[in-house]
Backbone bond lengths (Angstrom), bond angles and torsions (degrees), N, CA, C in turn:
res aa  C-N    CA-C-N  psi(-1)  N-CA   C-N-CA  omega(-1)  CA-C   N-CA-C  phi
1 X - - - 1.450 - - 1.519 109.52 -
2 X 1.062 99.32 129.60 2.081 107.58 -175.69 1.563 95.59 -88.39
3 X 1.829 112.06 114.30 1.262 122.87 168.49 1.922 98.52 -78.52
4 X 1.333 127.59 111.19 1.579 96.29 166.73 1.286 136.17 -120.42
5 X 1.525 103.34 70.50 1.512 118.30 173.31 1.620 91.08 -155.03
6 X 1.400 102.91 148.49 1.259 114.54 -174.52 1.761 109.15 -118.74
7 X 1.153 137.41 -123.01 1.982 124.78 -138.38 1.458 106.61 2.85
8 X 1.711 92.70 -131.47 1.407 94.94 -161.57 1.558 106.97 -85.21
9 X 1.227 129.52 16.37 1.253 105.88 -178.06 1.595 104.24 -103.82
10 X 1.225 99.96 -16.96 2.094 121.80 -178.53 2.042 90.35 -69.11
11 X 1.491 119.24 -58.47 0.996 138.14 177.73 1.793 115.32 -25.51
12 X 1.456 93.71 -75.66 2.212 123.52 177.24 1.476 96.93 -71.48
13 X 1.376 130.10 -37.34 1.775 99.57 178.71 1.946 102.49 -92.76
14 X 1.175 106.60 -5.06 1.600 99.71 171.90 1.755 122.08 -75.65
15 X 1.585 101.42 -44.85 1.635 88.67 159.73 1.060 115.73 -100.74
16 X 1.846 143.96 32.68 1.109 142.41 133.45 2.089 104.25 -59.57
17 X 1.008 121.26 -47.07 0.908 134.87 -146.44 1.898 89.75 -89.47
18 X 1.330 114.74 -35.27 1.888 107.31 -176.40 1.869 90.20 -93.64
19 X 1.470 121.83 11.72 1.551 101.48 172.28 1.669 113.81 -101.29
20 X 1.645 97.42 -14.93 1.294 126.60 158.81 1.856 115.17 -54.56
21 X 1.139 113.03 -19.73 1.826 112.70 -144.49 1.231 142.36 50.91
22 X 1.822 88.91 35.44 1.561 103.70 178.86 1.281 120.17 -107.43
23 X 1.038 137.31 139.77 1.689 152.52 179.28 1.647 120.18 -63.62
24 X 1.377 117.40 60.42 1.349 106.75 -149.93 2.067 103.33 -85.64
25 X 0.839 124.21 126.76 1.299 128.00 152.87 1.927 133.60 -82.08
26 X 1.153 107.72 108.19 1.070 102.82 170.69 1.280 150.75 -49.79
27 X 1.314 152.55 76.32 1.547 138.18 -154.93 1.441 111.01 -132.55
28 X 1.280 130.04 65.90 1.228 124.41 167.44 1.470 118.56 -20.17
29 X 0.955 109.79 128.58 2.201 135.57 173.52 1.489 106.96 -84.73
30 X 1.858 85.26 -57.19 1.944 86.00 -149.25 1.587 88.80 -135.81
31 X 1.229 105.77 163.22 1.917 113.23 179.60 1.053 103.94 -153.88
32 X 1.721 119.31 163.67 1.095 103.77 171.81 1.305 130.48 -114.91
33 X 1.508 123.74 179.37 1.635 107.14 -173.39 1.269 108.79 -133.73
34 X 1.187 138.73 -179.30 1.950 134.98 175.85 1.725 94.13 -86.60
35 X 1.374 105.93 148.10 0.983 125.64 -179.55 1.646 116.59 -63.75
36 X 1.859 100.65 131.06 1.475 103.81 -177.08 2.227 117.82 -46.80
37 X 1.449 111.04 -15.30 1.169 108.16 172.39 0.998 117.98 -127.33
38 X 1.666 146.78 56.14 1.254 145.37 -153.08 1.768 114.04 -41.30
39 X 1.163 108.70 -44.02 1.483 123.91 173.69 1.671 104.31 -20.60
40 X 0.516 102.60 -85.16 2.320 91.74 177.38 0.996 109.63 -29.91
41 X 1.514 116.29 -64.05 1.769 117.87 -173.00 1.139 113.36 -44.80
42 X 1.682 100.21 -40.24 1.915 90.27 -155.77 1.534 99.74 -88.94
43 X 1.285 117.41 -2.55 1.917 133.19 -176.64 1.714 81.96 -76.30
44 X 1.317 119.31 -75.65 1.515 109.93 -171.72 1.262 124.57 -48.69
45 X 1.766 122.22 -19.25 1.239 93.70 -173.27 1.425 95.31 -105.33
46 X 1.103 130.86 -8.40 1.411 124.50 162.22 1.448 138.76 -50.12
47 X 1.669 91.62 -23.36 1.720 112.34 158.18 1.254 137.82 -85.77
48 X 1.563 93.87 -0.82 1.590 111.03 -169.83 1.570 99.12 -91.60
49 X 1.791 94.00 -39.83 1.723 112.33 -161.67 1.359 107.99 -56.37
50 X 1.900 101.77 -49.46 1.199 111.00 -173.71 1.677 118.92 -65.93
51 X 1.784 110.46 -48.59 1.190 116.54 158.87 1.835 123.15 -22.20
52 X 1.475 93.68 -54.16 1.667 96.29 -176.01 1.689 115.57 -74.33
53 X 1.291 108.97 -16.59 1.479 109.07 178.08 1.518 108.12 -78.40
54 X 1.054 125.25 -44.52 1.457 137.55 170.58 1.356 108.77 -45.49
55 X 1.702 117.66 -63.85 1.449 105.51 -175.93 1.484 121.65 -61.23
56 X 1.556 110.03 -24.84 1.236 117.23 166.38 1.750 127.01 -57.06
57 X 1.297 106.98 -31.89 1.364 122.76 176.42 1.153 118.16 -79.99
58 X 1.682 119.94 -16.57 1.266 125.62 168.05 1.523 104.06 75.42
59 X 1.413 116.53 40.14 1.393 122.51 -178.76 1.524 106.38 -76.66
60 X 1.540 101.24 144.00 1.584 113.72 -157.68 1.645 109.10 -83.58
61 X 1.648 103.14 2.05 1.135 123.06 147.37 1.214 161.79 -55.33
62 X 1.443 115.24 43.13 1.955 114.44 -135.69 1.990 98.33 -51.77
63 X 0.999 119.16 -54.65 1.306 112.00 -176.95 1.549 139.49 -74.29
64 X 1.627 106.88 -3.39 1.497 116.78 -161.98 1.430 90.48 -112.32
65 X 1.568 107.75 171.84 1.322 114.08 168.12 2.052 111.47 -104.91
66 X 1.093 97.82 -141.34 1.981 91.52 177.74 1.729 83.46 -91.86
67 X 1.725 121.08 -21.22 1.732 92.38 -155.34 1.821 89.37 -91.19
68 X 1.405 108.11 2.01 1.939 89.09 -158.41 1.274 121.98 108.79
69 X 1.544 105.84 -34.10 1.373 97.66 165.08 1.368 137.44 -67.50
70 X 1.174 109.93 128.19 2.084 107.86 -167.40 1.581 111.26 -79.34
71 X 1.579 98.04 112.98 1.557 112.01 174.95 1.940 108.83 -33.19
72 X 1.382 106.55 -174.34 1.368 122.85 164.72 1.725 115.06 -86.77
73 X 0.809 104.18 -167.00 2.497 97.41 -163.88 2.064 68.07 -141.74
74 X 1.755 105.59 -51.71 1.731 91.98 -161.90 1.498 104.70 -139.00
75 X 1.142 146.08 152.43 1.233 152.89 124.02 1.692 113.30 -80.24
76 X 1.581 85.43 130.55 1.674 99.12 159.22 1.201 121.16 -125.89
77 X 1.154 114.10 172.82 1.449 125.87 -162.10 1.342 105.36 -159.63
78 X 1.342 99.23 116.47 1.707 100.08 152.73 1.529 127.95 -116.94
79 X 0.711 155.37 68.79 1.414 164.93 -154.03 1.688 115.80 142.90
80 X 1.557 126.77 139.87 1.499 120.37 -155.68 1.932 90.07 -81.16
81 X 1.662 120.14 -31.98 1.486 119.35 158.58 1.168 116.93 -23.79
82 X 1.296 129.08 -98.57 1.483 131.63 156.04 2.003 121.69 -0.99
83 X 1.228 92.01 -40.41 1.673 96.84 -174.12 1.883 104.26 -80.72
84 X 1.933 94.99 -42.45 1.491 82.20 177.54 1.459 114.94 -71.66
85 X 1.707 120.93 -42.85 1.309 100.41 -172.52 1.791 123.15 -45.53
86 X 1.331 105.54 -44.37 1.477 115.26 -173.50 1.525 100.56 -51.84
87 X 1.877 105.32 -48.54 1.790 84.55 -168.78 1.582 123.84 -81.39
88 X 1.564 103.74 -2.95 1.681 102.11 -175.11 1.693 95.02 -74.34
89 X 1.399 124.33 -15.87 1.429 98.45 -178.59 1.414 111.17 -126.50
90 X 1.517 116.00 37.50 1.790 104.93 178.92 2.024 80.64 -157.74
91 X 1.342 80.69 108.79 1.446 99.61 -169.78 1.901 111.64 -51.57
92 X 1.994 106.05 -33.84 1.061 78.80 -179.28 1.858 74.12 -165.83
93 X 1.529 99.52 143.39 1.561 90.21 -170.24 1.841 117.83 -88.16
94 X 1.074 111.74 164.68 1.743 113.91 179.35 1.255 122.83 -47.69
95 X 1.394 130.61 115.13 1.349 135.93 -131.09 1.998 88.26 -78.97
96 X 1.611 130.89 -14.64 1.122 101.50 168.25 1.674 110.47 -120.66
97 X 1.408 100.14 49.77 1.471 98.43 168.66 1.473 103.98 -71.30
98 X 1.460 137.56 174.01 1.346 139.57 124.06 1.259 125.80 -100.18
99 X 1.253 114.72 163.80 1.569 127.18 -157.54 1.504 94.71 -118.29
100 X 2.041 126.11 118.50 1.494 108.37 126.40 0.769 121.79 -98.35
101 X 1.519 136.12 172.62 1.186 160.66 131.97 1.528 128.56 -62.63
102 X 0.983 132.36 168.35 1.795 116.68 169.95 2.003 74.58 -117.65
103 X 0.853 129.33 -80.36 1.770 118.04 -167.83 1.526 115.98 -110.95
104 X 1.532 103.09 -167.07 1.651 99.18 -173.40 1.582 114.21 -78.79
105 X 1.467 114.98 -39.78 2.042 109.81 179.31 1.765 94.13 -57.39
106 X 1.466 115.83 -18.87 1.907 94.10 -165.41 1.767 92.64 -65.79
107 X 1.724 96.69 -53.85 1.528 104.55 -155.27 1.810 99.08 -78.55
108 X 1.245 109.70 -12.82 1.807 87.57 155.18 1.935 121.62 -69.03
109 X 1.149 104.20 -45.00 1.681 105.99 157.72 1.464 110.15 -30.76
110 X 1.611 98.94 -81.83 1.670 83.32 -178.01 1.852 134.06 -54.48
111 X 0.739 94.67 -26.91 1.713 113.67 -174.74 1.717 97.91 -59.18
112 X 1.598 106.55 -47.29 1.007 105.16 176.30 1.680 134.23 -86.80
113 X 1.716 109.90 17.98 0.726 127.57 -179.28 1.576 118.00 -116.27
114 X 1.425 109.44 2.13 1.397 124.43 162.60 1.600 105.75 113.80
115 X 1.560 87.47 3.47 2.116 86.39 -171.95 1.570 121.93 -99.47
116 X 1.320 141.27 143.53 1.490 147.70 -129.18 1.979 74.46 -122.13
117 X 0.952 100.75 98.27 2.034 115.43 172.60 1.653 80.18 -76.29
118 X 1.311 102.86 134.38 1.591 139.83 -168.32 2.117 96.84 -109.91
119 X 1.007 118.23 -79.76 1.712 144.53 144.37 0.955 156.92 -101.68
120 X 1.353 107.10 110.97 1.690 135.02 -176.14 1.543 115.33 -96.29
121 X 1.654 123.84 86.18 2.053 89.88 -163.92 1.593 90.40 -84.72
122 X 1.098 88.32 -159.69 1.500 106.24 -152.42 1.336 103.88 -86.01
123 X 1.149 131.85 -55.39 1.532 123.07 166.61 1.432 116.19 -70.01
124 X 1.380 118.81 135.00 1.502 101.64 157.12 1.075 150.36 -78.05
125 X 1.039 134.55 84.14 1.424 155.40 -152.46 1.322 140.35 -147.06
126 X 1.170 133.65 122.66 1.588 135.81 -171.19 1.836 95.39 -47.38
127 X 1.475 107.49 -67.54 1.574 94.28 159.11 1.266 155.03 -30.28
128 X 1.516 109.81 -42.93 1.243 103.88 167.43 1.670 132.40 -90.10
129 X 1.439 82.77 -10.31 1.500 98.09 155.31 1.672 134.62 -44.19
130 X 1.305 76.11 -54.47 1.440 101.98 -166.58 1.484 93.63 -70.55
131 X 1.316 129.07 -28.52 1.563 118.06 -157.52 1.546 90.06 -105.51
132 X 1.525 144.68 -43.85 1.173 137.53 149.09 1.770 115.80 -8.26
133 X 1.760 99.99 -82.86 1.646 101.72 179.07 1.457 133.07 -29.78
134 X 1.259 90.77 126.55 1.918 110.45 174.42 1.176 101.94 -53.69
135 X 1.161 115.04 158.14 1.419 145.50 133.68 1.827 121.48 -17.79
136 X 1.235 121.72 86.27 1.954 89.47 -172.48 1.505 96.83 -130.80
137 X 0.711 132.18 115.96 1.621 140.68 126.53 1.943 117.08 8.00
138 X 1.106 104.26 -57.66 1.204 116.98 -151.52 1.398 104.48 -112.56
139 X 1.462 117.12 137.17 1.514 126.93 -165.69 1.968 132.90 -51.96
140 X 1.252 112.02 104.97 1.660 111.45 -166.20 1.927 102.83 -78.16
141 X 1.344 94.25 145.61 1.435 103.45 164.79 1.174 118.20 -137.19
142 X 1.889 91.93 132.14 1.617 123.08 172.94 0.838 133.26 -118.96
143 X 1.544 95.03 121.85 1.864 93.49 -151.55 1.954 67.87 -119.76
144 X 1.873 93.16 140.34 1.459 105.41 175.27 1.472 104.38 -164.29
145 X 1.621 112.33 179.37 1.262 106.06 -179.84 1.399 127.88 -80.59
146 X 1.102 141.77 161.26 1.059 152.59 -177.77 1.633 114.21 -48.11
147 X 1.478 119.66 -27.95 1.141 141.72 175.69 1.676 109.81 -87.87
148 X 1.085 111.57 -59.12 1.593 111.92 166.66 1.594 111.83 11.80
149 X 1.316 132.40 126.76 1.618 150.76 145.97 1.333 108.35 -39.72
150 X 1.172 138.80 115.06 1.454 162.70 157.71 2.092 92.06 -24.18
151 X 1.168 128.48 -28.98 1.240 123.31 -162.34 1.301 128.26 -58.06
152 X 1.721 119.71 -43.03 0.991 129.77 153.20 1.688 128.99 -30.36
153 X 1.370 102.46 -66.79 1.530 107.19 174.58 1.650 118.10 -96.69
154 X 1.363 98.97 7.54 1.625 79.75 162.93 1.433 114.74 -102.68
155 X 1.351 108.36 -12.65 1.342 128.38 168.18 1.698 120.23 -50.27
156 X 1.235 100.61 -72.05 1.373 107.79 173.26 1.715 123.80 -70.34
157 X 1.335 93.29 -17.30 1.782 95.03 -170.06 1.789 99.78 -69.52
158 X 1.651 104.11 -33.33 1.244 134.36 174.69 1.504 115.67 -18.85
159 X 1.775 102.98 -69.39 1.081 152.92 -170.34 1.299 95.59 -68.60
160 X 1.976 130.52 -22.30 1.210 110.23 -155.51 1.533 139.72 66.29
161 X 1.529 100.54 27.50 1.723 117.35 170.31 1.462 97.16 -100.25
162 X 1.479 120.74 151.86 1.372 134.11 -165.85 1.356 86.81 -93.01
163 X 1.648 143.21 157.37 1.774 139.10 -144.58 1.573 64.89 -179.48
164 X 1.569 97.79 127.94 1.506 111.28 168.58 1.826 76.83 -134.20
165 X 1.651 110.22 104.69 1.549 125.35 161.21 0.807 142.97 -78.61
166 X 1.002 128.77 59.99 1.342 145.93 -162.27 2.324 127.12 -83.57
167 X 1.232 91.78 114.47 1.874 88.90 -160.46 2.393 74.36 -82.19
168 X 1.487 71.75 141.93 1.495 102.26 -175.46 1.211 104.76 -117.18
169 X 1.214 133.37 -7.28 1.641 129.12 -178.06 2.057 110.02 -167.69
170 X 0.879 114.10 174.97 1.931 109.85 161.41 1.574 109.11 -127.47
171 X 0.514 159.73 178.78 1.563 166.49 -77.29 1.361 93.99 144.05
172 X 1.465 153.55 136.48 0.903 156.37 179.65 1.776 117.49 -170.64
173 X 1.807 99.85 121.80 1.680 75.93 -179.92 1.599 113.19 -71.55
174 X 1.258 111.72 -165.97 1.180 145.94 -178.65 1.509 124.91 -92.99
175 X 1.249 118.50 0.42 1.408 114.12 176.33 1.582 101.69 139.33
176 X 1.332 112.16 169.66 1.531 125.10 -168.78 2.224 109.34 -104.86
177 X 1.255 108.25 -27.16 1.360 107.61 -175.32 1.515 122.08 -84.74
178 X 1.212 109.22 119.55 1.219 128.08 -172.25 1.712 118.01 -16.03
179 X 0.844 112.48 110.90 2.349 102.43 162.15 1.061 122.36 -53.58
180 X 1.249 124.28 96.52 1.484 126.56 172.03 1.493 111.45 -121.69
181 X 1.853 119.44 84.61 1.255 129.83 168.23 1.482 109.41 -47.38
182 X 1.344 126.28 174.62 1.236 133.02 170.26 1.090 118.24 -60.48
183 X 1.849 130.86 -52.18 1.062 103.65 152.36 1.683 104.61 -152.13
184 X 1.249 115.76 160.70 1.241 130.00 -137.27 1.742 113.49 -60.49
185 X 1.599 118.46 111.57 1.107 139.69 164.37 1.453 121.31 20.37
186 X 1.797 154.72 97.99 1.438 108.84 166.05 1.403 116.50 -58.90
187 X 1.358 124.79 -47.21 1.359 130.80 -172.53 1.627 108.70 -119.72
188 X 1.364 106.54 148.14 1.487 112.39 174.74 1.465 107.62 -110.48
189 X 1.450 125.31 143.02 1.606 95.23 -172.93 1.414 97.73 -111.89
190 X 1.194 152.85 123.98 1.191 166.18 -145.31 1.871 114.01 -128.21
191 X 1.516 117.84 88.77 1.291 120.78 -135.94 1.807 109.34 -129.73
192 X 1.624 100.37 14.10 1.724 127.19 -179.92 1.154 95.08 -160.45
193 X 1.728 113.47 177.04 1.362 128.00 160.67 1.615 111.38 -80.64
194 X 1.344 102.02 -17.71 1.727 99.08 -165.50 1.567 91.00 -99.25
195 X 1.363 127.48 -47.88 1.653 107.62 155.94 2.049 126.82 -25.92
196 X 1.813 95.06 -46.23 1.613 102.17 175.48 1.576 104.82 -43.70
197 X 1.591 105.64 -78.62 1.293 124.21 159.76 1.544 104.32 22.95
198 X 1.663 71.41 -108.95 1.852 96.19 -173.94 1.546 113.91 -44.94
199 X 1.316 124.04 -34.71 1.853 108.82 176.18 1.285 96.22 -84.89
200 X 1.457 160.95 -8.28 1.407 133.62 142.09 1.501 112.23 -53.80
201 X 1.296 111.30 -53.36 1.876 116.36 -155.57 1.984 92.72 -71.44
202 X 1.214 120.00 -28.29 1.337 118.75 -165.63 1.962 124.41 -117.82
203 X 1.464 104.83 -9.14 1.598 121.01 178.94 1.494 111.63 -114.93
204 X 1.334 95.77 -43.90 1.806 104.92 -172.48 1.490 107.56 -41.29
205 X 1.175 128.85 135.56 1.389 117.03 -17.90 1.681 120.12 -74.83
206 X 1.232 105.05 132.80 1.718 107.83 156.45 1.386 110.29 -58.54
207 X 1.379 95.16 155.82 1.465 104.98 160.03 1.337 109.81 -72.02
208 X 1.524 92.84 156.08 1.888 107.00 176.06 1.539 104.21 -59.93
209 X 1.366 147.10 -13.75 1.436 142.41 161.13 1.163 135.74 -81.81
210 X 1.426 112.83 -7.08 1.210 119.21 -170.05 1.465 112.94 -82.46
211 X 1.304 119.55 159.60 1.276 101.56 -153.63 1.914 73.83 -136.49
212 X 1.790 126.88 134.94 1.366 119.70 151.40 0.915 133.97 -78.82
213 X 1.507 154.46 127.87 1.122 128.47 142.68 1.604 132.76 -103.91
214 X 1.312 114.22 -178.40 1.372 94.06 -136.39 1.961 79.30 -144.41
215 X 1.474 105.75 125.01 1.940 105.96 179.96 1.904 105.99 -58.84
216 X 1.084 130.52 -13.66 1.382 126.20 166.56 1.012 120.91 174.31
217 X 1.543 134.89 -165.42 1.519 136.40 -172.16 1.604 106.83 -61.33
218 X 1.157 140.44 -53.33 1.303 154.49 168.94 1.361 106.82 -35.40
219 X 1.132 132.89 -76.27 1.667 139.94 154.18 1.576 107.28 -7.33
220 X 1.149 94.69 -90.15 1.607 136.10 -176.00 1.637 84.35 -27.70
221 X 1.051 110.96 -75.38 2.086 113.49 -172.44 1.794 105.06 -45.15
222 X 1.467 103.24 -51.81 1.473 106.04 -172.64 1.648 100.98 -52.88
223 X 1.221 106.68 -61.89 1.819 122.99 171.51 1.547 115.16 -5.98
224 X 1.783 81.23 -69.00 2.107 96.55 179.64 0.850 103.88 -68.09
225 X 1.554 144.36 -40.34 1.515 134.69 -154.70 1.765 103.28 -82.85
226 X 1.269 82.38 -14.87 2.169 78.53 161.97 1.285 140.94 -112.60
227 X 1.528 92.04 -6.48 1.724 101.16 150.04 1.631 97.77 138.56
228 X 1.193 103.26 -19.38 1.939 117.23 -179.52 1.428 104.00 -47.87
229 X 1.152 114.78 138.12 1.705 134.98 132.92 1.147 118.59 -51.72
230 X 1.262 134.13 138.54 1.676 136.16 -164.25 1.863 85.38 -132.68
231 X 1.203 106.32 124.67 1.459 110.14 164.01 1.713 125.38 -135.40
232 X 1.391 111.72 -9.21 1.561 136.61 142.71 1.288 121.45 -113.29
233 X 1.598 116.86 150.66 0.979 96.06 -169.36 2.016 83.93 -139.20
234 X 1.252 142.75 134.55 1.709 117.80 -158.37 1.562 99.23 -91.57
235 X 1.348 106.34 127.46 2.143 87.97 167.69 1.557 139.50 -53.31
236 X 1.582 106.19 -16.58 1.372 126.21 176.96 1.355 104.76 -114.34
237 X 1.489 134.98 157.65 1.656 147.23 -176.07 1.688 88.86 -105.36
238 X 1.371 98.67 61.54 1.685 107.12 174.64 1.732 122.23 -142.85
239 X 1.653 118.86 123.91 1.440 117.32 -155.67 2.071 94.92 -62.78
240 X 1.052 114.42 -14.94 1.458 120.39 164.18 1.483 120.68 -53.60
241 X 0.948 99.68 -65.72 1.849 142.53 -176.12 1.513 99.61 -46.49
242 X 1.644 114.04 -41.10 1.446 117.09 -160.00 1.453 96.56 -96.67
243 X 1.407 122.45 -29.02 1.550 122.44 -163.85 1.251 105.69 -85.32
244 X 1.326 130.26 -27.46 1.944 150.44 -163.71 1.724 79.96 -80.14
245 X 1.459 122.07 -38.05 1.867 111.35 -143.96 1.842 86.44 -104.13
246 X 1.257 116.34 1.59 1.607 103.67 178.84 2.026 89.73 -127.77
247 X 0.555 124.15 4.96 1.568 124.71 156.04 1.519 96.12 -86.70
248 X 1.299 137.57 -61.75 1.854 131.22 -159.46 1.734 86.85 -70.12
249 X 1.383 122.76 -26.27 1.624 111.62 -178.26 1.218 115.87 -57.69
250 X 1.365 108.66 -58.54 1.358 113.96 -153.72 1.576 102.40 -91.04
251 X 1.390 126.77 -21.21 1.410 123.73 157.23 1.620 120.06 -68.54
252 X 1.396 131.13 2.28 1.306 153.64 -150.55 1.594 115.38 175.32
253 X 1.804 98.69 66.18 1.408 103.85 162.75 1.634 119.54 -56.09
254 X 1.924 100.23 153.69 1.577 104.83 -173.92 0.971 91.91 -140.23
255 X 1.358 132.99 107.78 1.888 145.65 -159.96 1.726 93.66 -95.15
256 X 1.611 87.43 -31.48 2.017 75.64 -178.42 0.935 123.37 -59.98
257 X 2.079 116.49 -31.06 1.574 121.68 -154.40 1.743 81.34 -52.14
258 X 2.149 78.00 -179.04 1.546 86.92 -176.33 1.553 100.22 -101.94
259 X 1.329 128.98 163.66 1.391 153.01 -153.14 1.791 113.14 43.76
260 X 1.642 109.18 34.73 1.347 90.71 -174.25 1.864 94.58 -98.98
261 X 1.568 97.51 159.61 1.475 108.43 -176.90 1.474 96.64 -68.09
């Protein structure tokens, strides 16, 4: 099985994936990099920094900092990326920020990053996000990748919430020469659109056995629109979610799905 992202997240779905009795191979696609203009990022976390010194000071200010500048009301996050960049550089966030999530692996990231997740809705989705979120007054920050779906902030800006958008990382593949493992893949796990991407621009053709799967319906669309066969598809946007739904596959062939040999 082709894991294709590598640190620690290539790492946790690889022995998720051998507790499964699956054969996972590692091959990073895509990685990520600091953003071509850091200038936003480092503007947001400078508001966070300052934000957190203030609440610490017990300024009689709930919303300002010492300079005037008005903290954040929320941070969101969709992707656990996003959660690390923010936490490798803001030691600890403003004790009345709130936290969303778009699903549960994002807001386990944060959780595990010392942060109290405020909202989780129930689907995972930039959408349901958006239809979940309160009411706030006070300015949200989204820090995401460079690739990120317009949905999030056009959603809320929609609504008339102030969206300070901020790209927190780029998405970038890994190189131009073809993947050619030793020998050819049962499953590829296909876990973004820009992951899709890269196993068209870099595998195509699969072998006639290979089987994709795909972290959910959203995927799965990006998948086809690049030329992929979809033959799992996971019910949850979870590296769990995807490994449980290609274990019931391959113990429970489906000759009907579409692109199966």
């Amino acid at each position: 099985m082709l894991v294709p992202r590598g640190g620690a997240w290539g790492a946790r779905v690889a022995a998720a994936a051998r507790e499964r009795g699956l054969d996972p191979l590692v091959v990073p696609l895509i990685a990520d990099e600091p953003p071509s203009d850091p200038a936003p990022l480092d503007a947001a976390v400078d508001r966070l920094e300052a934000a957190a010194r203030s609440r610490r000071r017990r300024s009689p200010d709930p919303v300002a900092d010492e300079t005037g500048v008005a903290g954040y009301a929320w941070i969101v996050v969709t992707s656990a990326t996003a959660v690390r960049e923010i936490a490798e550089r803001v030691s600890r966030l403003p004790s009345d920020l709130r936290v969303a999530a778009v699903g549960e692996p994002t807001a386990r990231a944060a959780r595990a990053a010392g942060w109290v997740v405020d909202l989780v809705p129930p689907e995972a989705s930039g959408a349901a996000l958006v239809r979940a979120f309160p009411d706030t007054p006070g300015p949200v920050l989204f820090p995401r990748s460079d690739l990120a779906a317009p949905t999030v902030v056009d959603g809320l800006r929609a609504r008339g919430i102030d969206v300070d958008d901020v790209v927190a990382y780029r998405t970038v593949g890994t190189g131009d020469e073809p993947v050619a493992p030793g020998s050819p893949p049962d499953v590829v796990l296909v876990t973004s659109g820009s992951v899709a991407r890269e196993v068209a621009r870099r595998t195509v053709p699969l072998a006639p056995g290979t089987l994709v799967a795909c972290i959910g319906p959203g995927t799965a669309a990006e998948a086809r629109a690049a030329g992929l066969p979809v033959h799992v598809v996971a019910p949850d946007r979870s590296a769990e979610s995807l490994l449980d739904a290609v274990v019931e596959r391959l113990n429970h062939p489906a000759p009907e799905q579409e692109g199966t040999p």
